[in-house]
N, C-alpha and C positions, 0 to 999 in steps of 0.2 A: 414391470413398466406400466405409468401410466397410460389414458389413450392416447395422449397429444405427446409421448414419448414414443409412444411404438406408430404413430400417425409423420413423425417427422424422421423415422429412421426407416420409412420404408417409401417416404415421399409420399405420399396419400394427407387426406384431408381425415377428420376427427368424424367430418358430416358422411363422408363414404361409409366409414368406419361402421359409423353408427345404422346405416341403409345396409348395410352387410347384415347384420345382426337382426334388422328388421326386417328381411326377410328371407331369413333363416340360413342364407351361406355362408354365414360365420357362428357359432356358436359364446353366448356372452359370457364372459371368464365369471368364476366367483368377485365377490366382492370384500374387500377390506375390512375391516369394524369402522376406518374413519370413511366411509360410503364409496371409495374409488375403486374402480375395477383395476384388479391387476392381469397384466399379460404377460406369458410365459413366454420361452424362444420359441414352443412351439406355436403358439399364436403367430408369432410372425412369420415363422418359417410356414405358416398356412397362407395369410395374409399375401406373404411376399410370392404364393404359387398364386393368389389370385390375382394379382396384379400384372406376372406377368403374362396369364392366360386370360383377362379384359384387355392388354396391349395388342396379342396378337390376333383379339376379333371379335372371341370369342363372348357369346350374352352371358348376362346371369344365368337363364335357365341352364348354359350347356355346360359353362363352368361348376352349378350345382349337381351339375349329372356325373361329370368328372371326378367330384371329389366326393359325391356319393359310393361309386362306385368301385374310385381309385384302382381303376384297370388300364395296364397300359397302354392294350391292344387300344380301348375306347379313346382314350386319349389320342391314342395318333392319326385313327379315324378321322378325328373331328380337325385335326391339324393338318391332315391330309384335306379333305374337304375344304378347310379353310385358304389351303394355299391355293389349291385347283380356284377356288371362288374371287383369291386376288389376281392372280394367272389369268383370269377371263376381266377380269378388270381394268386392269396394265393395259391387254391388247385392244378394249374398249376407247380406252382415254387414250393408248395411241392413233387408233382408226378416228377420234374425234379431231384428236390434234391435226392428223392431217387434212381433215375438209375443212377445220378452222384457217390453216394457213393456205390452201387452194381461196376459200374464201376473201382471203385478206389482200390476196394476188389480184384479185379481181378490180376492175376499175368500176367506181361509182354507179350505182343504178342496175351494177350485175342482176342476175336471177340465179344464183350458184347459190349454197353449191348444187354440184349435179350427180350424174354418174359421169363416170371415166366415158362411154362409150357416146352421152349425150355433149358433152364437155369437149371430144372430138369431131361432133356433129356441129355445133355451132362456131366450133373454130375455123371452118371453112366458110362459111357463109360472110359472103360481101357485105362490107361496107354497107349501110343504108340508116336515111333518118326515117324510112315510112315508117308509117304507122301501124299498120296493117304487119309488115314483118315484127315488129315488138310483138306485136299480137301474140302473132308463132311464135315468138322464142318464148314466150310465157304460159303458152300451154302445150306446146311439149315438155317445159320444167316441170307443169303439173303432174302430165301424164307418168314425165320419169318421176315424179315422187311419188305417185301412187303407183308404181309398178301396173300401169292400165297399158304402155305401150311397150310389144318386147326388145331387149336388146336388136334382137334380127331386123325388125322394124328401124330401128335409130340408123343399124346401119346402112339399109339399103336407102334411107334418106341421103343420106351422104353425097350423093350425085344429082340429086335436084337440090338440096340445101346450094352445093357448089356451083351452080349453075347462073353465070351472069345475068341472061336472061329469065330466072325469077322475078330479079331486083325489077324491072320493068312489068310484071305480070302484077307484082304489088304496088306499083306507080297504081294500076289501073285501078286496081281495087280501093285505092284512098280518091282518088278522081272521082268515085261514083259517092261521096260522103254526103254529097246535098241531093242528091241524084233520084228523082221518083223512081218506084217496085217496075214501071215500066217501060224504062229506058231501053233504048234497042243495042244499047252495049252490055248487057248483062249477061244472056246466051254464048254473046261470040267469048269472053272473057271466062264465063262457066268451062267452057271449052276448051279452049285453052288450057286452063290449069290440070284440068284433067287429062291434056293429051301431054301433059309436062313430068306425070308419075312415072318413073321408072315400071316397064311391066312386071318385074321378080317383085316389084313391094306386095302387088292384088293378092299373091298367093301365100304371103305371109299374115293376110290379116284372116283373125279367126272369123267362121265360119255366121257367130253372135255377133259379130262387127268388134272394135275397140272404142266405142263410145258407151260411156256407163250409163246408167239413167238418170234422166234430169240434167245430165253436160249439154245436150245439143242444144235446149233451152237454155240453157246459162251462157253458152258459147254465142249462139247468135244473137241474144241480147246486146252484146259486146256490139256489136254493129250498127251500122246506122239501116235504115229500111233496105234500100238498093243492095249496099253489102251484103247484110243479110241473106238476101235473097241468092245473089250468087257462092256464097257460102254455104247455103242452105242445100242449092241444085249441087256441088261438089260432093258435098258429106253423102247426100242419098247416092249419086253415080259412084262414089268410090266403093261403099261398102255392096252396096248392088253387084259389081262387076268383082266386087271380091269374094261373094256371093257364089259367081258363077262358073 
């Protein structure tokens, strides 16, 4: 058989063929007197074991190892490894597919996907267009994607998240937007929020706080001066008393 004979009875291209050969896991038949390489069955019945062992994964080097070797133990080895490797794959692209479609569930302008445990933290939380609560639901999303805040944490939020009177604690904090560093609702409103934590949360936060380096600058940035400031007095009294 020609190349483009034994290339079209094993469904392969003449250019694979020839990349076989070139580097060295095919060996090149003799050649003809009129210059054409002939291929024997066994050529193909080579051919057609490397074709089915590139289908099922496997690279040129391991398939060169294979047929170096031609052990069957090694071979199944590598077939064994290979299915484990598409096994962890499958249930990859399944765990994607499903935050894709928790994703898709989501109405416009979401911050998902999340975890399961953040995902029932904000599902309780009222209604509201402030601003100041977007805020929160945008960096809690952080912290659950950086793994900075723990499940334990998410959930003992859960009962201030649910809590109607939030919704008005963050009325105040968008009220104070034009507001000078020394308005005398800043204290009473720091106060406030702090006396709004659940007490099981303080003892869940580690001992180093839960704010990374460079967040608490990034976060009060987000604010306008005023805000700031009573953001600023919450963060230091929360981790302080969680501290203690």
């Amino acid at each position: 058989m020609r190349i483009g004979e034994i290339a079209a009875l094993l469904g392969l291209t003449t250019r694979a063929i020839r990349h076989y050969h070139h580097v060295g896991l095919l060996p090149e038949p003799e050649r003809r007197p009129n210059g054409y390489r002939a291929y024997s069955v066994r050529d193909a019945v080579l051919l057609a074991r490397v074709r089915r062992l590139t289908e099922l994964g496997l690279s040129l080097d391991e398939v060169r190892d294979v047929l170096a070797d031609d052990a069957e133990r090694e071979l199944t080895e590598m077939l064994e490894e290979l299915d484990a490797d598409l096994a962890r794959q499958e249930a990859d692209i399944k765990e994607r597919r499903r935050r894709l479609s928790a994703l898709l569930a989501e109405p416009p302008g979401a911050t998902g996907p999340v975890s399961p445990a953040l995902a029932a933290l904000l599902a309780q939380a009222p209604r509201t267009d402030s601003p100041s609560a977007a805020k929160d639901r945008e960096y809690l999303t952080l912290l659950d994607a950086t793994s900075t805040g723990s499940q334990e944490m998410l959930g003992l939020l859960g009962t201030l998240v649910a809590d109607p009177a939030v919704v008005e604690l963050y009325e105040r904090l968008d009220g104070l937007a034009e507001a000078p560093t020394d308005d005398p609702r800043i204290a009473p409103l720091a106060a406030d929020l702090m006396a709004a934590v659940p007490e099981e949360l303080f003892a869940a936060i580690p001992k180093d706080g839960v704010v990374v380096t460079g967040f608490k600058e990034a976060l009060l940035a987000e604010y306008t001066p005023a805000q700031a400031e009573v953001v600023g007095r919450l963060m230091a009294a929360f981790v302080e008393k969680g501290r203690g």
